[in-house]
C-alpha positions, 0 to 999 in steps of 0.5 A: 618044160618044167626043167627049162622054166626052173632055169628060166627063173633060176637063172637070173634070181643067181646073176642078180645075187653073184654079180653084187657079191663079186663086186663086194669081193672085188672091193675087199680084194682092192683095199687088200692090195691098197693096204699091202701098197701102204705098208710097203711104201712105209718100210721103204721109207723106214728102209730108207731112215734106217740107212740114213741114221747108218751114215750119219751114225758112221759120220759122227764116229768118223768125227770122234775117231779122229779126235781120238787120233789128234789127241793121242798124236798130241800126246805122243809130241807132248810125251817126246818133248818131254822125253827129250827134257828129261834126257837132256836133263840126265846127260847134264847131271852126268857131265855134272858129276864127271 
């Protein structure tokens, strides 16, 4: 009998002590994941300022690239009429000189 009245006691006095430290691990495990939640919900959201900084990045790049492109073309129309100012003048100093 003295096996059976120590599990008698033993017993419980171990429920009354495992159930409460389950639960605390239990508690911990939750805000764990809820931690782990919270910060993967935060980089989809830098994920999604990054792409978002990306496009416009891209979009303001596109804008200056075809300034660049309508300058330089603006110069080559200004650079070929004065191109042909200038050839016009040449062939009237040699029809001059003839």
């Amino acid at each position: 009998m003295g096996f059976f009245e120590f599990l008698v006691a033993f017993v419980p006095s171990v429920l009354i002590f495992t159930i409460p430290l389950y639960a605390i691990g239990r508690s911990f495990k939750q805000k764990d994941k809820r931690l782990e939640l919270k910060k993967a919900e935060e980089l989809k959201e830098l994920e999604r300022l990054k792409q978002e900084n990306y496009i416009l990045e891209n979009r303001q790049m596109q804008h200056e690239l075809d300034k660049l492109k309508a300058e330089r073309a603006q110069e080559r129309l200004d650079d070929g009429k004065a191109d042909r100012w200038l050839i016009a003048e040449t062939k009237d100093r040699e029809t001059q000189r003839h």
